[in-house]
Structure formats: C-alpha cells, structure tokens
C-alpha positions as CSV (number, residue, x, y, z in Angstrom):
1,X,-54.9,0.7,8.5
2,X,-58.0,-1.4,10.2
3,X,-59.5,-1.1,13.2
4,X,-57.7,-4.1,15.0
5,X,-54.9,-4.0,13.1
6,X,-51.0,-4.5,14.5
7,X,-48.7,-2.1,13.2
8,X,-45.3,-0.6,14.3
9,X,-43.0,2.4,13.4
10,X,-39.4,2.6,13.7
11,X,-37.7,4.8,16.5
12,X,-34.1,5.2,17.4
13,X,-32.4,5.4,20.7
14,X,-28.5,6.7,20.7
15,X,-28.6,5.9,16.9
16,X,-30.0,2.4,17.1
17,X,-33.1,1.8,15.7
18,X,-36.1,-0.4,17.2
19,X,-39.7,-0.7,16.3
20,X,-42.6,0.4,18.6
21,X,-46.1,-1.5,18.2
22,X,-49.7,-0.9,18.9
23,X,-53.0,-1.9,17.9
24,X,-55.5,0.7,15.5
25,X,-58.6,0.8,17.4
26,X,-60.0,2.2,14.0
27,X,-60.9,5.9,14.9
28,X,-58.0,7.6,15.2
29,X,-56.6,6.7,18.5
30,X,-54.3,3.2,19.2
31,X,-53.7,1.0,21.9
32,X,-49.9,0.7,23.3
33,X,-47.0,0.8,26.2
34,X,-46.4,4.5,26.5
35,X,-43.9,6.3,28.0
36,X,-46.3,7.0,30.9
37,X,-46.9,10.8,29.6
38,X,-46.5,11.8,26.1
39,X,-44.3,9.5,24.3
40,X,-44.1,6.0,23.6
41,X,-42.0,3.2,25.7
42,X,-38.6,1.9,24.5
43,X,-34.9,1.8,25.1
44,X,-33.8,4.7,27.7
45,X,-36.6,5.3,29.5
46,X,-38.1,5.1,33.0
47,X,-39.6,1.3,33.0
48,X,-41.4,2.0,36.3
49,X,-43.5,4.6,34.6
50,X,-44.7,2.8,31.1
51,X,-48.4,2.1,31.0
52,X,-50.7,0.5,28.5
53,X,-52.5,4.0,27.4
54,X,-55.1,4.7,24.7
55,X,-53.4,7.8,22.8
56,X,-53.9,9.8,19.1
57,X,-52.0,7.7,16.5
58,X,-49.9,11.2,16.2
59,X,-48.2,9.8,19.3
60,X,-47.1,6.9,17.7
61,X,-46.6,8.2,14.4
62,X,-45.0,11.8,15.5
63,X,-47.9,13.5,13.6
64,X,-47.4,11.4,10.7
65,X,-43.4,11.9,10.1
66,X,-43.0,7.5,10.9
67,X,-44.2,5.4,8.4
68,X,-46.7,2.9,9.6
69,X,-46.0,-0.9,8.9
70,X,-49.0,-3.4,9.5
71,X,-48.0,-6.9,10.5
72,X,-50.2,-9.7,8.3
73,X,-50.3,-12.5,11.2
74,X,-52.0,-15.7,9.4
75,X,-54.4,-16.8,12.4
76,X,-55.6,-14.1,13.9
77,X,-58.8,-13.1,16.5
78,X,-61.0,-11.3,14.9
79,X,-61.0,-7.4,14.7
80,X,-63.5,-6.5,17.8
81,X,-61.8,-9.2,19.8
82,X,-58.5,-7.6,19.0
83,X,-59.6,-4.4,20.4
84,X,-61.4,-5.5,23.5
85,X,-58.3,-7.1,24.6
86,X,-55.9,-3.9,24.3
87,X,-58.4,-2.1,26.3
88,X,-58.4,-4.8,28.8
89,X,-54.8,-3.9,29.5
90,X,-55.1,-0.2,29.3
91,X,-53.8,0.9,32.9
92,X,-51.1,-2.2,33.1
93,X,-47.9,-1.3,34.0
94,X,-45.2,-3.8,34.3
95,X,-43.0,-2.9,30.8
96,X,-39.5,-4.9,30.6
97,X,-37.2,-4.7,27.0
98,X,-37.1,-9.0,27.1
99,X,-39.9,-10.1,28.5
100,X,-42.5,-7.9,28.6
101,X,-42.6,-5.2,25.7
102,X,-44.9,-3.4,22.9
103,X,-44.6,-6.2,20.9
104,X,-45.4,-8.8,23.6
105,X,-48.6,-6.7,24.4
106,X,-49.7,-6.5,20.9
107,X,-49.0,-9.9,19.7
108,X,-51.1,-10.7,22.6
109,X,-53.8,-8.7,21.5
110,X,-53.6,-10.1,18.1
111,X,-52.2,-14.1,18.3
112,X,-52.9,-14.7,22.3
113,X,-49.0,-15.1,22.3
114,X,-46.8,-12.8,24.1
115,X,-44.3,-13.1,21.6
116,X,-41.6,-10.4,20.4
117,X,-39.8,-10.7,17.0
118,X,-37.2,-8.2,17.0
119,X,-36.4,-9.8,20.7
120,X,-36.0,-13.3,19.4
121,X,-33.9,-11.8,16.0
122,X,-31.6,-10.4,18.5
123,X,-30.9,-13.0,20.5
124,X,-30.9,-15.7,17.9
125,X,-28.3,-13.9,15.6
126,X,-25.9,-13.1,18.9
127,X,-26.7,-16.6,19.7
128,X,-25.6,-18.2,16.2
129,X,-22.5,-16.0,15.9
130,X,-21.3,-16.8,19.2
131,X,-21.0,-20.9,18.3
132,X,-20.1,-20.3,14.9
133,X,-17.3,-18.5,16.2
134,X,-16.4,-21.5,18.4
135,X,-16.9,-23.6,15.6
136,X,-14.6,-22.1,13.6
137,X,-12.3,-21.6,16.1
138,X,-12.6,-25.0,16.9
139,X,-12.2,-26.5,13.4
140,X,-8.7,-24.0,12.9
141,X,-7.3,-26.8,15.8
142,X,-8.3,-30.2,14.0
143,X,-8.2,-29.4,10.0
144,X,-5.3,-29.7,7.2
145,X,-3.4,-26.9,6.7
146,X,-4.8,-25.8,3.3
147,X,-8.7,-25.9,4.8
148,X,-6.9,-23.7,7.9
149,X,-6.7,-21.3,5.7
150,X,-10.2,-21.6,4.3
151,X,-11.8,-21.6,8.1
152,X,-9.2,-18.6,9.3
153,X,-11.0,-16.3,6.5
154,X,-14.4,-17.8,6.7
155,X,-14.7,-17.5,10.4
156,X,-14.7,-13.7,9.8
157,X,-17.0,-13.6,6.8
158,X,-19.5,-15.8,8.5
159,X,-20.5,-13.0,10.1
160,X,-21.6,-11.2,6.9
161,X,-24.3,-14.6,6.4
162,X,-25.5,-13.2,10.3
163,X,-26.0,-10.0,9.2
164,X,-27.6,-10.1,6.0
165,X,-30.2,-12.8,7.6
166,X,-30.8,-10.1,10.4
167,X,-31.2,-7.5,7.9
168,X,-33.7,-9.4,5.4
169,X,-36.0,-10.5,9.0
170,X,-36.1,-7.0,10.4
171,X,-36.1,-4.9,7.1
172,X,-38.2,-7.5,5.1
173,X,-41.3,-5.3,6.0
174,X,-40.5,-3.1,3.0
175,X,-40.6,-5.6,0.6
176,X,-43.9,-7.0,1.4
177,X,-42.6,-9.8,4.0
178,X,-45.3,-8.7,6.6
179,X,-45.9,-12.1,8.2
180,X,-43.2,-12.8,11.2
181,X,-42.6,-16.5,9.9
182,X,-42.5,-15.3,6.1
183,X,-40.0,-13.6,7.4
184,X,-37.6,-15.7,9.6
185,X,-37.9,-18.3,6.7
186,X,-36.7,-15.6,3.9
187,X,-33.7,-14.6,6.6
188,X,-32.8,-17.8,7.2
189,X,-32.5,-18.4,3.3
190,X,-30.7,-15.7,2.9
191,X,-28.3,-16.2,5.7
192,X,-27.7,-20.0,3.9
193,X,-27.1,-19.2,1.1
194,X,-24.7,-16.1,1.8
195,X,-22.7,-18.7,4.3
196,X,-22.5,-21.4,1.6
197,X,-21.3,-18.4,-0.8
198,X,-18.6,-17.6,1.6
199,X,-17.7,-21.1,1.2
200,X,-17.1,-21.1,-2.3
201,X,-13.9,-19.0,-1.7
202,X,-12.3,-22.8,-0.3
203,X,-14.1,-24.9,-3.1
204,X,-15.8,-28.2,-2.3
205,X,-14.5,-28.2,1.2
206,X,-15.0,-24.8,2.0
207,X,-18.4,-24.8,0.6
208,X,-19.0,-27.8,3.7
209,X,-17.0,-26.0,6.2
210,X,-19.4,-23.2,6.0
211,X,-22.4,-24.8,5.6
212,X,-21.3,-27.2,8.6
213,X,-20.7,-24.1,11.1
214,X,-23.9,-21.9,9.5
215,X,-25.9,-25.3,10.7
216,X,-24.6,-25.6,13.9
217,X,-25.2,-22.0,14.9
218,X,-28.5,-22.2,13.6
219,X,-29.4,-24.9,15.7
220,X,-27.6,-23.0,18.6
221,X,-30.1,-19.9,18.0
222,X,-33.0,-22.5,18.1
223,X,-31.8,-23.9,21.6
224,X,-31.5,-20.7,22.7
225,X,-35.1,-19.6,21.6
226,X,-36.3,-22.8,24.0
227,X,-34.3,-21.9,26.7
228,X,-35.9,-18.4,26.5
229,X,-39.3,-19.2,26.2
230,X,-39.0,-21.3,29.6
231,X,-37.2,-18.6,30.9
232,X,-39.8,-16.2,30.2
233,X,-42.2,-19.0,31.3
234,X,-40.9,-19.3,35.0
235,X,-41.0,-15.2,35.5
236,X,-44.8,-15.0,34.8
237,X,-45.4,-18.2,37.1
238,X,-43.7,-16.3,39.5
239,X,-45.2,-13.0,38.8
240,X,-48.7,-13.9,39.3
C-alpha cells in the first residue's frame, strides 16, 4: 500500500462477512470508524460509541492475519489531499450501517462522494429479486400453458443470475476488478448472461422470458439506487 490509499479487509459478524475500510496514511498507522476503543466499527456494535480514530494498521488488519485489498478509484484527489481529509474527521462520531459507514467516510476521503458499494450491492440485488419475483409471478397469470411451465422453473433459478452477479461485484477484488464500476459492469454481465442461460431451459421463449424479467429487475435496482440517494440526501440536510 500508499500513503492515501483506500483499502478494506473482510470481517464477519454471526457468520456474515462485510468489509471494513480505511485510508493508509503511509507510516504505519490508518485513518477509519473504529469501534470507539480497540476494534473496528461494523455490524453488532455500539453505534453511539464509533469514532473516526487514527490507529496501527494491526487494528485493521488483526496484526496482519486479514488480507488487505486496495480499491483503484479512476479520479481520485491526490495522495496528501487524501490524507488531510481523514484527519479532518478524526474525532467524528455519527457512524450508521446505511448512511453513514467506513466506506462512506473513505470514499469521501478519496472521490468527495460519500458513497458505499457493498450498501448499494445489497440493496440493489434485494431490490431486483423482489420484482423479478413479481414478474414472474405475474407472467405465471397471463402466459400459455407450455411457457407456465418455463416461468414456474425460471422464477426460482432467476435467483441463481442474483447471486452470481452479487458474488462477481463483491468477490471481484480477487481477480483484479479493483475499480467499483469495473465491477458493477462485470456483475451485471454476469448476472445477464446467467439469466438468459436459465432461459435456454424454455428455448426461444424462455430465453425472452428471462431476459424480460432480468431487465425489469435491473431497472428496479436502479430506481431504488435514486430513491436512496435522495433518501440519504434529505437526512444530511436535516442533520446539519
């Protein structure tokens, strides 16, 4: 790593994983939302006692044992910049999972956009399934009875496209995909062309079927991203 570098590590909480960030402030310490004492901030703990704290990398990294993973943003502020902002938050409190986490802060630090990838993942993929669900549930009313067939065992499968686009976003770190949007472009390839090969199980028809209710949850995940952002929008304006 760089001084001014954003990097995360995985971490777990009850046997789900997430990903903490920071910024390298390039001599051995980092910048990040800890725990308030010793540890880092995440799922399960106290929110009313994470703080922005300046801490040995060990923290982070558990004396080494978590791999580090450095996100490659394409327009970035330069390195010193980088740094002076995460020490102009060192002492904020104010930590919330949505709107307000490790990622926010260091995408912040980095982009000047409080943004939070493995947030908008989430919510995008619950998002998608949910309408394709409807959609599928939907098109079981209105269709033939040979392309019922075809939706009734899609419907289920779909859900395979969802995950394996999940997957290639949040895992695509450890094939080199360190840019966020190389990233969501590679998942949503993936998640395409899984759906339209689900498809193929109901020939010509099924192959539209699928691609019809992959398309329409895809665009329900990008209305939902819109709706969040202004979401998250009206709680700073009435934060500060």
């Amino acid at each position: 790593m760089a001084k001014g570098d954003h990097f995360f590590v995985w971490r777990t909480h009850l046997g789900v994983p997430f990903q903490h960030h920071a910024i390298d402030v390039g001599d051995g310490t980092v910048v990040h939302f800890t725990d308030g004492d010793r540890g880092v901030a995440g799922p399960g703990g106290s929110t009313a006692d994470f703080e922005i704290k300046q801490t040995s990398i060990d923290v982070v990294t558990r004396g080494g044992r978590d791999t580090v993973h450095v996100i490659a943003h394409r327009d970035r502020l330069d390195r010193d910049t980088v740094v002076d902002r995460a020490f102009s938050q060192i002492g904020r409190r104010g930590y919330h999972l949505i709107f307000d986490n490790c990622e926010h802060f260091a995408c912040w630090c980095v982009v000047d956009r409080d943004q939070s990838r493995q947030v908008d993942v989430a919510r995008e993929r619950l998002s998608a399934a949910s309408v394709k669900a409807i959609a599928a549930g939907g098109m079981r009313l209105v269709s033939r009875v040979g392309v019922k067939r075809v939706v009734r065992g899609a419907s289920a499968w779909m859900l395979v496209a969802d995950a394996a686009q999940w997957a290639t976003e949040v895992g695509g770190h450890h094939v080199g995909l360190t840019n966020p949007q190389s990233r969501k472009q590679a998942g949503r390839a993936v998640g395409g062309i899984t759906a339209l090969g689900v498809g193929t199980l109901g020939g010509p028809i099924g192959i539209a079927i699928a691609g019809g209710i992959w398309a329409v949850g895809e665009l329900a995940g990008e209305v939902s991203s819109g709706a969040f952002e202004k979401a998250r929008g009206r709680r700073g304006a009435m934060e500060s």
